[in-house]
C-alpha positions in Angstrom: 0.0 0.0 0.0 1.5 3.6 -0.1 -0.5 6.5 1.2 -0.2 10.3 -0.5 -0.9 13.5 1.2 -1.4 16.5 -0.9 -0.6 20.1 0.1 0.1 23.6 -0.8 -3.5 24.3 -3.0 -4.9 27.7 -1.8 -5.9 31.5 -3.5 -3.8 33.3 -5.3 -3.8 36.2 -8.0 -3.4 36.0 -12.2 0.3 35.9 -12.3 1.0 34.6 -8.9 2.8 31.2 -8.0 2.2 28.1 -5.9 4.0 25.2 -4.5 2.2 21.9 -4.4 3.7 18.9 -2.0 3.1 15.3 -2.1 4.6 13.4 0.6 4.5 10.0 0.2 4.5 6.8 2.7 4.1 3.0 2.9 5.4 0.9 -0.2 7.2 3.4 -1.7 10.0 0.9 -3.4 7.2 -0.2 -5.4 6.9 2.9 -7.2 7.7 4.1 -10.8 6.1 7.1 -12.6 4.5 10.0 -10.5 2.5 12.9 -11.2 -0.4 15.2 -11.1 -4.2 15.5 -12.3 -6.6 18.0 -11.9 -10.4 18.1 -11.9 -12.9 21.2 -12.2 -16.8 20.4 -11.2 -18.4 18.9 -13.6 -15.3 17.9 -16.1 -13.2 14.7 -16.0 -9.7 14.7 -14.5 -7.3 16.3 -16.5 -3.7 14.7 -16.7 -0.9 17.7 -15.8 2.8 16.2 -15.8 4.3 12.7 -14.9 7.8 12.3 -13.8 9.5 9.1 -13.7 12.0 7.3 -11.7 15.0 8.3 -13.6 13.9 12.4 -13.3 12.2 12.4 -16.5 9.2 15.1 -16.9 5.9 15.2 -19.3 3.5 18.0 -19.0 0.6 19.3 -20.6 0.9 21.6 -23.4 -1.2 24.7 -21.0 1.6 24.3 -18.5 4.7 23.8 -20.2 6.9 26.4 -18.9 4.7 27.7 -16.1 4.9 24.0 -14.1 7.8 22.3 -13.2 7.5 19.0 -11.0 10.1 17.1 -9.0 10.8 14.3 -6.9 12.8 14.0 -3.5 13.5 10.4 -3.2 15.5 10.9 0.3 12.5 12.6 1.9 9.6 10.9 -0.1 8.5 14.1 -1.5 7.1 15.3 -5.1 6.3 19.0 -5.8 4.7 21.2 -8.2 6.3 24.6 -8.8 3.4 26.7 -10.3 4.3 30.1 -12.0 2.5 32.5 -14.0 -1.1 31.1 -12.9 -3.9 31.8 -14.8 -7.3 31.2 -13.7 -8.0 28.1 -16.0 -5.2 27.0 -13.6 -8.2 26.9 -11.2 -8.9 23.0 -10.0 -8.3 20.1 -7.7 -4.9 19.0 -8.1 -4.3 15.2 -7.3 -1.1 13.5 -7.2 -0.9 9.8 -8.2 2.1 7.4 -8.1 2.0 4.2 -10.3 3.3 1.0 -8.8 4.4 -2.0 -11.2 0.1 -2.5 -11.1 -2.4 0.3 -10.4 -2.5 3.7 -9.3 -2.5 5.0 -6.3 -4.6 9.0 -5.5 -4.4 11.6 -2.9 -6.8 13.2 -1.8 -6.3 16.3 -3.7 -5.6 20.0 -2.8 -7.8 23.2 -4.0 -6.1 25.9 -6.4 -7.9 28.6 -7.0 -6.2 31.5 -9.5 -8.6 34.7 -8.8 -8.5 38.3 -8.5 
């Protein structure tokens, strides 16, 4: 099993920044890709950026150069870096890690980008 805790979400300006954590505990050996989704009420779960064992990064085409995410192995740790938000930004963001079978969720953080 491994466990993820999401935080970091909150309000924050057009232009602003945010830094999203996800610590995670249990299993962790069993892990290889990580990454982040988000959701807005009534749409389906967007995928945002993966990032793999070996440090390498995906991300959607709306984020690329305003997100960067990263991955602390030592401390069990992935962040989001979010620059330059804009309010489509606005969502839950959930982390996930994949495991050699499955997916495990957070239980997502709110962003809100609003003046």
């Amino acid at each position: 099993q491994v466990q993820l805790v999401e935080s970091g979400g909150g309000l924050v300006q057009p232009g602003g920044s945010l830094r999203l954590s996800c610590v995670v505990s249990g299993n962790i050996l069993s892990i290889n890709a990580m990454g982040w989704y988000r959701q807005t009420p009534g749409k389906q779960r967007e995928w945002v950026t993966t990032i793999t064992n070996g440090g390498g990064t995906n991300y959607r085409d709306s984020v690329k150069g305003r997100f960067t995410v990263s991955r602390d192995d030592t401390n069990d740790i992935m962040t989001l870096q979010m620059s330059n938000l804009k309010p489509e930004d606005t969502a839950m963001y959930y982390c996930y890690a994949d495991p050699i079978v499955g997916r495990y969720w957070g239980q997502g953080t709110q962003v809100t980008v609003s003046s």
